[in-house]
N, C-alpha and C positions, 0 to 999 in steps of 0.2 A: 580762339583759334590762332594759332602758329602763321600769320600771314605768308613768310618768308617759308616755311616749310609747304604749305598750300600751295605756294608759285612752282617750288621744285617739283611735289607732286604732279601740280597741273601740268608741266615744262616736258615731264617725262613721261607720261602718257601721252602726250602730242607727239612727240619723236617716236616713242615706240609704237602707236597707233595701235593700241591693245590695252587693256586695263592690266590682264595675267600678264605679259612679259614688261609691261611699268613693275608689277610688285615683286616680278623673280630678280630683276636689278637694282631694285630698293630694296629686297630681302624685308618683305614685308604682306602679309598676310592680304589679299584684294580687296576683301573687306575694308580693309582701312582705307585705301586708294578711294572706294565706292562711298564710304562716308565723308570724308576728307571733302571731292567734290562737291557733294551735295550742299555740305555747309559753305563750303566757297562760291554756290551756286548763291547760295540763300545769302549771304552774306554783301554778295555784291547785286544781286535783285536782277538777276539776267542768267540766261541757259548760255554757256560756253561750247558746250561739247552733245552732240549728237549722235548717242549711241545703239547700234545695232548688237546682234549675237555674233556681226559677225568685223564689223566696221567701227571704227571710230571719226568722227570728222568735225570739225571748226565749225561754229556759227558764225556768222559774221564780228557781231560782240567778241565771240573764244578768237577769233585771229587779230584782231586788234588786242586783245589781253596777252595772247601769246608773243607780241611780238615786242609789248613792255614789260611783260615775264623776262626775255630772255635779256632785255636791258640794266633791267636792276640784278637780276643775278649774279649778270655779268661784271658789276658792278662791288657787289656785293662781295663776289669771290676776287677782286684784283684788290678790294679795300683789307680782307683780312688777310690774305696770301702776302701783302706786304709788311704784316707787322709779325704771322707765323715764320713767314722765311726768317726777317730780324733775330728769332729765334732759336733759329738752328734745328729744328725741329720740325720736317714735315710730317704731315699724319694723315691719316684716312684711310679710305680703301681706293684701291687702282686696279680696275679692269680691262687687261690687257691681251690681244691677238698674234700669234705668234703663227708665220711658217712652220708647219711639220718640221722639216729637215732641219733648217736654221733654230727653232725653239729649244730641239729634242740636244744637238751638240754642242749649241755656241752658248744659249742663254740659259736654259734651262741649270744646267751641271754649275750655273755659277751665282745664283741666286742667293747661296747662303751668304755671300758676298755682299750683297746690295741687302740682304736682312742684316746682316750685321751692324752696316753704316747705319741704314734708317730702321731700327725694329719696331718703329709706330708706326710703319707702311702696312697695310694688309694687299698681297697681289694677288687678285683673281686671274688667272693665266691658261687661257686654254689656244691649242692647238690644232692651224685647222689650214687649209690649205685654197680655201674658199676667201672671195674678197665680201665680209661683212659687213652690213650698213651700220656703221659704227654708231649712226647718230641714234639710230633705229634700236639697235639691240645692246644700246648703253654701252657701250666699248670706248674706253678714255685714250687708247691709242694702240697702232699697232705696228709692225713691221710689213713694207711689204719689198716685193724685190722685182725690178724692172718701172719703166717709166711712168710715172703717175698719170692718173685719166682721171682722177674724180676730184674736178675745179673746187667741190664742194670740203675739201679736206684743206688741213694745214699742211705741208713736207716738208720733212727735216730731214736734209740726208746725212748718215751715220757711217757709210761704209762703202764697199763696191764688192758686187763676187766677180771671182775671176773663174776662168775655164780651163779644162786640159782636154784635149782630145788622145782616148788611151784607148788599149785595149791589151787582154792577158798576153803574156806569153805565147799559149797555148794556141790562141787562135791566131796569133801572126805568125807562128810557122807554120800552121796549115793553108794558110790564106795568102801568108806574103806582108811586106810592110808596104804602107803609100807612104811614097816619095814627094806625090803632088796631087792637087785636088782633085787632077783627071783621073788619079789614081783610085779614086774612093768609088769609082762608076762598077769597080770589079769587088764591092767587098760588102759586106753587110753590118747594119747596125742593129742598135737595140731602140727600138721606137720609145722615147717618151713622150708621152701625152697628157697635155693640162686637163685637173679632174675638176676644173671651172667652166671651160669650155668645149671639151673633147678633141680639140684640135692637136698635131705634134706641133712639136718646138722645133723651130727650127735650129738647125747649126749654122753656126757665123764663125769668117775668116775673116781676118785683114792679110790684104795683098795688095803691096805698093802703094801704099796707100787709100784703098778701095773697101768697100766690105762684097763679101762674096756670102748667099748664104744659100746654103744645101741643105736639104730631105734626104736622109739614106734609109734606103729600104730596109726592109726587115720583118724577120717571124714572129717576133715577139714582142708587145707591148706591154708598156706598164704607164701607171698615174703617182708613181712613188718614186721620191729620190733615193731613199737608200735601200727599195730594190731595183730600178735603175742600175747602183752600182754594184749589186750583188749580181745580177745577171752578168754585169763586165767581168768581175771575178770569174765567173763559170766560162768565159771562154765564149760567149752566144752572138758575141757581135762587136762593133766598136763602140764606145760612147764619145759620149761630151760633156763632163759632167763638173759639179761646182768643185774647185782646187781644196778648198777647205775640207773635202767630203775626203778624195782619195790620194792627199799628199803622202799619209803614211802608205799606202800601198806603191806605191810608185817609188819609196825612199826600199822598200822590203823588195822591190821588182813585182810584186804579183800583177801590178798594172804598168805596162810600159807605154810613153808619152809617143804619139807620133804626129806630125806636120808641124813642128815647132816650129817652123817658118813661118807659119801662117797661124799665128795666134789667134785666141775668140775674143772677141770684144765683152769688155767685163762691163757687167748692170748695176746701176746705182739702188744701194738699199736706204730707204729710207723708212722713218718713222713718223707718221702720221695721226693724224686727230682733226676731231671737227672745232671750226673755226671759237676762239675763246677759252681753249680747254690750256692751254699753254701757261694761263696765268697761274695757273693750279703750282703750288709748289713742289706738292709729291710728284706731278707729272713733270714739271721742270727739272727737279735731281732721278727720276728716272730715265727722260733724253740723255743726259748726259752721262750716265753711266755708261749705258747702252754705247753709246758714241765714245767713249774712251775703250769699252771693250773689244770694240769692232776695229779701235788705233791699234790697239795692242795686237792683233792677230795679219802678220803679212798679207796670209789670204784675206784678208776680210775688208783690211783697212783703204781709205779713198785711194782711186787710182788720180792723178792729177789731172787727166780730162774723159769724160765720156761720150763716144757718139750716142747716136740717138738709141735706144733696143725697143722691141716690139710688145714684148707679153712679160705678164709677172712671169716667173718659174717657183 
């Protein structure tokens, strides 16, 4: 038996608390996982894991093991990761979580980029607008946008979005342009709403140095950024929306900026992962890719201080 493969085994049905989704992120047949244990059961002469159809759970013995599993692993990966990196060569696979809107235009479209540098990297990259339990569903890192809440992650911030408050043409002649925030009481927007929580997003202003932040009404909601800014296009209300999303519209006039005085307060993006995953080499010239890419883009790149913001978007 594979000792050191039998810890990861075991390491990773503990976090994912499932045997099927331990082997859908080891891309491995459950069977194996189910034999694997048993011999690591037999091997060490004590019951680890107590399983149901529907639960996985510790025995007293399996949490004492699991917590020198995650030792020597950890161990394990910072002892070769420093002689691979010496190499110039990072390799493996990297399972990564990406924002919708963020994934789909900033990172996505630049990927041949990052295969190019490393083509021993394999990226598992999906797309999802939900905050997943990374440790849980094997996730080596991900992007998230607004202030972090989960003590249990590493953060690495890589960037900032910024906001423009627009809206078409079309609908501020019919409607009028605001001049000032009291101005917004007479005009309507386009609701968006977190498809995490169902709550909207607020709008936020700095004024004199204050934050101001406003709810604008509206008929229409959405849980999507880039139909969010498709509805702005149609004329349906005001938004607020990420500057990276609709600079070229704004540069073409189909979205005109207003309350420029009272700018939004822009949200730290960061890239996160659960605590130990850092030492990973592939995860390490991943951050910084990412982080050079987000330098390179005006919109994207750090703003020099952040107040505090409320919810990812």
């Amino acid at each position: 038996m594979d000792r050191i493969k039998a810890m990861q085994t075991f390491v990773r049905i503990v976090e994912a608390s499932s045997f099927s989704r331990a082997a859908e992120t080891l891309n491995l047949p459950r069977a194996s996982l189910t034999a694997t244990m048993q011999n690591l059961e037999a091997y060490l002469g004590t019951r680890l894991l107590l399983r149901t159809t529907r639960s996985v759970a510790l025995t007293t013995d399996g949490a004492e093991f699991y917590a020198r599993c995650v030792e020597i692993l950890a161990a394990v990966e910072a002892a070769e990761g420093r002689f691979r990196s010496s190499e110039g060569v990072p390799r493996g696979r990297l399972r990564i979580e990406l924002p919708g809107a963020v994934g789909r235009r900033v990172v996505v479209p630049r990927l041949a980029q990052f295969h190019a540098r490393y083509p021993d990297i394999e990226l598992v990259v999906s797309l999802a607008d939900r905050l997943a339990d990374l440790t849980r569903d094997g996730i080596d890192c991900a992007l998230r946008v607004g202030e972090l809440d989960d003590s249990s992650l590493i953060g690495r911030q890589v960037g900032s979005m910024r906001f423009v408050t627009c809206a078409a043409p079309a609908y501020l002649a019919s409607h009028g342009v605001p001049e000032t925030l009291e101005d917004l009481d007479g005009h309507r927007g386009i609701v968006h709403f977190s498809g995490r929580t169902g709550r909207p997003f607020d709008w936020d202003f700095s004024v004199g140095g204050r934050i101001e932040r406003r709810r604008l009404p509206g008929m229409l909601s959405v849980n999507d950024a880039d139909a969010y800014v498709s509805c702005g296009l149609q004329g349906l209300g005001i938004i607020q929306a990420a500057t990276y999303m609709v600079h070229d519209h704004l540069a073409s006039g189909a979205l005109v900026e207003v309350l420029a005085d009272c700018p939004s307060v822009p949200m730290p993006v960061s890239l996160v992962h659960p605590q130990g995953r850092m030492a990973s080499p592939k995860l390490r010239v991943f951050a910084e890719w990412v982080e050079d890419l987000f330098a390179a883009d005006p919109h994207l790149c750090r703003a020099p201080s952040l107040p505090l913001s409320s919810e990812n978007a």
